[in-house]
N, C-alpha and C positions, 0 to 999 in steps of 0.2 A: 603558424597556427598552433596554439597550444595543446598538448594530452586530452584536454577535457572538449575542445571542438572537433577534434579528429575521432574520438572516440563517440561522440553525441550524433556526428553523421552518420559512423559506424551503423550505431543504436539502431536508427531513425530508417535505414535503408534495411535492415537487417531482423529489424523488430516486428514487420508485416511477417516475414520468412518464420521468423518464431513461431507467429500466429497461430499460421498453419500448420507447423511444424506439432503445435501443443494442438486444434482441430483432428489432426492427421490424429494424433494420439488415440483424440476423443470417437475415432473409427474404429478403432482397434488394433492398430500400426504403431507402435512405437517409432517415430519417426526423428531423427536426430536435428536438429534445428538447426536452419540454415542452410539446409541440403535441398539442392532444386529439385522440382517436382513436386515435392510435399503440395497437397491441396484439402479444400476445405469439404469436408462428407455431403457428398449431394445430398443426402436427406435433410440438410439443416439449411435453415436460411439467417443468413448474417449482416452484418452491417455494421460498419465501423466509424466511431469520431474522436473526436480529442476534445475531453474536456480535463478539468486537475491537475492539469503539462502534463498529461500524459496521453497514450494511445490508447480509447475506451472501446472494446469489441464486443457484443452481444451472438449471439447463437440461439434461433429456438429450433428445435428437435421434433416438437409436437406441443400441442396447445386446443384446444375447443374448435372445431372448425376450421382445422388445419388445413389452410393453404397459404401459396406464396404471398399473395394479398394481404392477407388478415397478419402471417409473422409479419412482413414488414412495417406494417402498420402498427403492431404490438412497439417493434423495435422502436421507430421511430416517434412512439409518447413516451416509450422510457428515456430516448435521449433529452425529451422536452424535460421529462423531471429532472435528469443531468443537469442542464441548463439552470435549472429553479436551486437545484442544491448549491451550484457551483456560485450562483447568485447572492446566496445567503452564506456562504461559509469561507469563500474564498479570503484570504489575507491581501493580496494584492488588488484584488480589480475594486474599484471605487464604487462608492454603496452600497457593498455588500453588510449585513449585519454584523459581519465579524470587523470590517476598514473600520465601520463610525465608531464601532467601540473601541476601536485602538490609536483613534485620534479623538476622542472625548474628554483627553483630559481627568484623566477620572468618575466624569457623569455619567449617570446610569443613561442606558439607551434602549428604547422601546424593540425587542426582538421576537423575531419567529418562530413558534415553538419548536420548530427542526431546532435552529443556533441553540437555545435554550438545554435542549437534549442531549446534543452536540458536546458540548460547554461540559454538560453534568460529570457526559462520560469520562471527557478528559480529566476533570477534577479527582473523579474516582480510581480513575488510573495514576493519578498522582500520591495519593492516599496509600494505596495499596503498592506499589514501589517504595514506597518511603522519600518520596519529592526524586525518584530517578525520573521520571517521566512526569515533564512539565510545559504544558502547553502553552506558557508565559514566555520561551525562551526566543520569541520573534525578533528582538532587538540582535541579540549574539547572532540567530542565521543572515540578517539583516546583513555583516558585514563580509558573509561567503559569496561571492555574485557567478554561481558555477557555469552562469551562460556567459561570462565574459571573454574576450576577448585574448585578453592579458590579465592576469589574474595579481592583485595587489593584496597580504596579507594581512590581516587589522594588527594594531600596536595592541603589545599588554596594554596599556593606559584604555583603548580602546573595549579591549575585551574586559575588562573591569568594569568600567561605566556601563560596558552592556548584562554582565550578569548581577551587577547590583540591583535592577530591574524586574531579574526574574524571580518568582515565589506566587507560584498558581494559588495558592493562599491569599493572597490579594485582591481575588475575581468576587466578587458577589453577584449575587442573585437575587432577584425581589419579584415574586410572580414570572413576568417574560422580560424581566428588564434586567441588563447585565452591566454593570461597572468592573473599570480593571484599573486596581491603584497601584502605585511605588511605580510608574511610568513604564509598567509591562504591558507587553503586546504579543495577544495572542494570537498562535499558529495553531490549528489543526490539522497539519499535516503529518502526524502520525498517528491517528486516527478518524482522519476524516475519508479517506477514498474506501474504510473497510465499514463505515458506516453508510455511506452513502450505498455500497454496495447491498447490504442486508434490505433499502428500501427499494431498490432498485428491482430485487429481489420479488420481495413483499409486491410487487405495485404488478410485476409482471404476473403473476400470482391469480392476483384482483383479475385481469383481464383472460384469466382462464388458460394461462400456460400452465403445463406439466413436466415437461423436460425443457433445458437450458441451462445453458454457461453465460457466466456474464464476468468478463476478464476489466477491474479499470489498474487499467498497470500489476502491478503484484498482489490486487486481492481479486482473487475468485473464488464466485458462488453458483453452486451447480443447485441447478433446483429439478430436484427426483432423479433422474437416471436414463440413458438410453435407453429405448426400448426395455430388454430385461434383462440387463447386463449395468454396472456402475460406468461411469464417465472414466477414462483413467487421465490424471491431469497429470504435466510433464515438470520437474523441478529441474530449472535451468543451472549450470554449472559458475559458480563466480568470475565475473573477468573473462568470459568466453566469449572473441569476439564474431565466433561462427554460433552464438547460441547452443552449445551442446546440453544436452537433457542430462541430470544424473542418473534419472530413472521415476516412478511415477507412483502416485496414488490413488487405490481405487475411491470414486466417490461418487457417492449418492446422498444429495439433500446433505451434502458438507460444502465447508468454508474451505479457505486455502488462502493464508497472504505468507508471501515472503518480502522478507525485508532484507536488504545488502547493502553493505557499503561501498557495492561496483554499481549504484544508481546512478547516484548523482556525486563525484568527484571531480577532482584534476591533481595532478602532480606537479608540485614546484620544489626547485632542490633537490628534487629525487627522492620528496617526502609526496604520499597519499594525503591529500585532505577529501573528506568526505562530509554528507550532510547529516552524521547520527553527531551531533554533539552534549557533552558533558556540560549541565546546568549551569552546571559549581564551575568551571573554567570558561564556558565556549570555546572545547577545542575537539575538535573531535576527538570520539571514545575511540580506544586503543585496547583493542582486546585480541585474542585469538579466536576470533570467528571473523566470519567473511560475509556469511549470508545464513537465515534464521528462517522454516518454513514452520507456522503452525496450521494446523488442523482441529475443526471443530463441525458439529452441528449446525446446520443453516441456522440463519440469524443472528450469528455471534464474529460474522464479521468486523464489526468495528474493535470487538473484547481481541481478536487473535491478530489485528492492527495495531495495537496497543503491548500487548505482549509482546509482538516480536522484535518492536523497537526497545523495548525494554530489554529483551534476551541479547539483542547486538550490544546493548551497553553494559551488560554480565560478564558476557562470554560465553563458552558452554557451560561448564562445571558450575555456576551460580544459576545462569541461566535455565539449564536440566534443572535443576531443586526449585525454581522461581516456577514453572510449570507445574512439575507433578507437585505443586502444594494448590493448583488450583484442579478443581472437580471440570472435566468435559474437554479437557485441551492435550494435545500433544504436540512434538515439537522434535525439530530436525537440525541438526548446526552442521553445518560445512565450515569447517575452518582454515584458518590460512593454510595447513603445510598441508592440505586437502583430504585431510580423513575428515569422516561422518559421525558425529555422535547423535543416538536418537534418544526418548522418552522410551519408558517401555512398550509404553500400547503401540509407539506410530510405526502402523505397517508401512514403507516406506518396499515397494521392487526397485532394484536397480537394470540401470537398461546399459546390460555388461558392453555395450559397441562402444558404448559413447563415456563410460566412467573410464580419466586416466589414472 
């Protein structure tokens, strides 16, 4: 069994334990993750599914006519809108808005205004990096296959033909209709789970919640606060395969994604391949940083999705300056030899049991 399936079992058994480990948090217990016992605050009602390949968990706290009925019920349309986004944006599952556009051959294709938004953001994040972050580069991830098996590494010859393809410059837009030329193929996967989160957000909202966390993989959005105290959300340690917490942030009606390159990997040769890749190569970015938390104001999920894959392709030292040059964001780097650099503003506790 390879690094990367021994590790993704790990994940997968251990990743519930998180859960609650980051819940337990959200009681008022810094709880280190992984540690038995940890449990979920009787006052919330939860429920968990998988959409995005990843583990999607909801929490409401309190809502309009707050009983266990009514959250669950809440819970259970938002997963319906999951469903609807996952529908429209996915790259792999067939007919989604995002598939027919990446096999059209160039033809523009009649899309949903979500895709369309979607689209925009990622373009704008490409603009604003200077083409570091390029939602085109589908062909290059195309030849990481991190659930594999046995893992086969693509030839230069390979990785050429696939970054000749990529130039998010290529996408147009006509009303709701999206073409994508020079035979790129977009991914939203590095701002689609923090966008989706912000509606997610927005929708629970509509139906008259007040407080709630809504975790899909590394972006969470808290909407208002416990009782009358902030949420304290837990920032997991890089490559820890007991989930240890570095320590936590207070949040009320904030954002929170991390981004790492201990997601989605495996080891061949005794080299780390990872899924932040470099446009210009298709090979993964090589930087000293490991893992990148931003912080923001609800609703800017998808903006501090975007940032933090861009901050893993920096590093810290570009990365820190690529932040404080934008107004509303702050930003946490854990680097490899495992010191922390932060942004000025980001208040950031450390949870001294669990930092080594």
């Amino acid at each position: 069994m390879t690094d990367y399936r021994r590790t993704a079992k790990k994940r997968i058994s251990v990743f519930l334990a998180f859960i609650l480990a980051v819940f337990a948090v959200l009681a008022g217990v810094l709880t280190g993750c992984g540690r038995e016992g940890a449990s979920m605050d009787t006052n919330a009602v939860e429920k968990e599914s998988y959409y995005f390949d990843t583990v999607c968990q909801i929490a409401i706290y309190d809502m309009k006519d707050m009983s266990q009925k009514n959250a669950e019920k809440a819970i259970d349309r938002a997963f319906k809108q999951c469903v609807r986004y996952e529908d429209l944006l996915s790259k792999t599952k067939k007919g989604t808005d995002i598939y027919k556009v990446n096999h059209a051959d160039g033809a523009f294709v009649e899309c949903d205004p979500v895709t369309v938004e979607a689209v925009k953001k990622g373009i704008e994040y490409g603009d604003l990096s200077g083409g570091l972050f390029d939602i085109t580069v589908g062909k290059a991830e195309d030849l990481y296959d991190f659930h594999a098996e046995k893992h086969v590494l693509p030839t230069e010859e390979q990785l050429s033909q696939a970054v000749a393809s990529v130039n998010y410059k290529e996408i147009q837009i006509d009303g709701n209709r999206i073409a994508v030329g020079n035979g790129g193929e977009i991914d939203l996967g590095g701002i689609g789970k923090g966008y989706v989160a912000d509606k997610i957000a927005d929708y629970l909202k509509s139906l008259g919640v007040t407080s709630a966390v809504i975790s899909l993989g590394g972006n969470i959005a808290c909407v208002g606060e416990k009782g009358d105290v902030p949420f304290k959300i837990g920032i997991e340690k890089p490559f820890s395969d007991e989930k240890e917490v570095l320590g936590y942030v207070n949040a009320k009606d904030l954002t929170l994604v991390t981004s790492g390159i201990y997601e989605r990997y495996f080891r061949k040769n005794g080299k780390l391949y990872h899924h932040i890749l470099d446009p210009k190569t298709g090979k993964p970015v090589d930087t000293d940083t490991s893992g990148v938390t931003i912080v923001s104001k609800s609703g800017h999920s998808g903006d501090c999705d975007a940032i933090a894959t861009i901050c893993l392709m920096l590093g810290s030292k570009e990365g820190k300056k690529f932040v404080e040059s934008q107004d509303g964001y702050e930003a946490l780097f854990v680097k490899k030899n495992g010191k922390i650099v932060k942004t000025s503003g980001m208040k950031f506790h450390k949870d001294e049991q669990s930092v080594g």
